[in-house]
C-alpha angles and dihedrals in degrees: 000000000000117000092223116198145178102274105010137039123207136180122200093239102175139010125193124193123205126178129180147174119302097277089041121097111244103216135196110198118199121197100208119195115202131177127181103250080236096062095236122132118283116230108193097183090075101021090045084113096040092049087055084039097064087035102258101128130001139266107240110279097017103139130238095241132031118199119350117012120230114269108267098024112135128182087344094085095066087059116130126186103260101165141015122192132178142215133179126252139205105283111009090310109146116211117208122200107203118189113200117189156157146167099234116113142176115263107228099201100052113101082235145042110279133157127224148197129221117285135168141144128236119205124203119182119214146132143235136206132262130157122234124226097178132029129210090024119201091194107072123212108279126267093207136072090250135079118246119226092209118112108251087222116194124121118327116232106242108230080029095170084094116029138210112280111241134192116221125192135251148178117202106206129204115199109189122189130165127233130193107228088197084069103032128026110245090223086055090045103056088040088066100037089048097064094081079050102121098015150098136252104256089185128043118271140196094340086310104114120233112288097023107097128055122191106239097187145335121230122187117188145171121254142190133266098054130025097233102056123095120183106220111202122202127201131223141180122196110182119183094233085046092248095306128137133195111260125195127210110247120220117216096278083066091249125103112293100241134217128215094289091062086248133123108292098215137356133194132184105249135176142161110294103246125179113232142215148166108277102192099063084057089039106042107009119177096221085257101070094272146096124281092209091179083066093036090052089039086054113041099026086053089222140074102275110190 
């Protein structure tokens, strides 16, 4: 059907559909047709306004579909105007080409019909330096928030003022999910999101056991291919002591207070004291408090995981 006006006349004259992978825009491309009912030459240079004005393209992030979408309609309606290009036509006929699109897409793996964002984890392996007091331990780094006041026995270190240097590993992982900001303001957002920022897991996750992983920080950017949709990273550290470290005690000169062996009298696994929570429910909530396992699995397990 024409939208006719009172100046211009266009025809929808071609429509092109292409769908991708999640990560990929999925794009709706309209070939618009418009004459001046008088039949002059449009310059659309200087009538661009006039031609949105009357209806016959749209203004940049306009959506597809205002108020109820059309029964059956899928990721299309999430579409959003993102470019507008022209070419001249025989007689004065201007041809628009208008590109809708958006990165929503259906999950194929929910029970029903539910649409999702982009989302993926990065690991970097790396280590960091501590210094040992006692070999061969028998007290293991603690599985729990808390220190432990029990001696991690093992072998002292003879000349233990200074210690042995020691590498630990550690895995930084970045967590990235999507958000609309035409849904969810980005400041609330991050509000919510912020609050794991500075503590540890205090549930498994991801294959990384509870207490092992602290969140070091939250990003939240804005990214390409639609102009309402912002990628929050979040940063975590497991590290395989959970983040302890051997901790002399100190005598009143500041160095190790030493035994008889001229080792390190006695030795606990300390760290910062760190509140903790569970991270998934802030991650990958489920809109009722809870975990949407379906998005957890899809994102850290980097496949659709039924």
């Amino acid at each position: 059907m024409p939208t006719v006006g009172t100046t211009y006349t266009s025809y929808r004259t071609r429509e092109s559909v292409t769908t991708g992978e999640l990560g990929t825009p999925n794009t709706i491309t309209w070939e618009i047709t418009i004459r001046k009912n008088d039949d002059t030459p449009i310059d659309h240079e200087v009538e661009y306004l006039a031609l949105q004005v009357e209806g016959h393209i749209p203004y940049i992030n306009d959506p597809l579909i205002t108020g109820t979408a059309p029964t059956g309609m899928t990721w299309q309606q999430f579409c959003r105007a993102r470019s507008i290009s022209f070419a001249s036509g025989p007689r004065g006929v201007l041809v628009a080409t208008v590109e809708w699109s958006t990165l929503y897409m259906v999950d194929p793996v929910q029970e029903s019909v539910a649409y999702v964002l982009p989302s993926s984890v990065d690991f970097v392996s790396r280590t960091r330096s501590t210094t040992l007091y006692r070999t061969s331990w028998t007290v293991q780094p603690p599985t729990t928030s808390a220190n432990i006041s029990a001696d991690v026995g093992g072998n002292a270190i003879t000349g233990g003022f200074v210690g042995k240097p020691e590498q630990v590993n550690q895995v930084a992982i970045r967590v990235r999910i999507m958000y609309d900001a035409s849904a969810v303001a980005i400041s609330t957002m991050y509000a919510n999101k912020f609050t794991i920022v500075g503590k540890r897991n205090s549930a498994a996750l991801g294959g990384f056991p509870a207490y092992s992983l602290v969140c070091e920080g939250l990003s939240m950017n804005k990214v390409g291919n639609g102009f309402e949709f912002y990628e929050a990273t979040f940063d975590l550290l497991w590290d395989n002591w959970n983040h302890f470290e051997q901790v002399p005690v100190l005598a009143e000169g500041g160095l190790p207070k030493q035994n008889a062996s001229f080792g390190p009298e006695e030795v606990f696994w300390q760290r910062i004291a760190l509140s903790a929570t569970d991270f998934a429910p802030v991650m990958f909530p489920n809109g009722s408090g809870g975990v949407d396992t379906k998005f957890r699995d899809r994102t850290l397990g980097g496949w659709w995981v039924p």
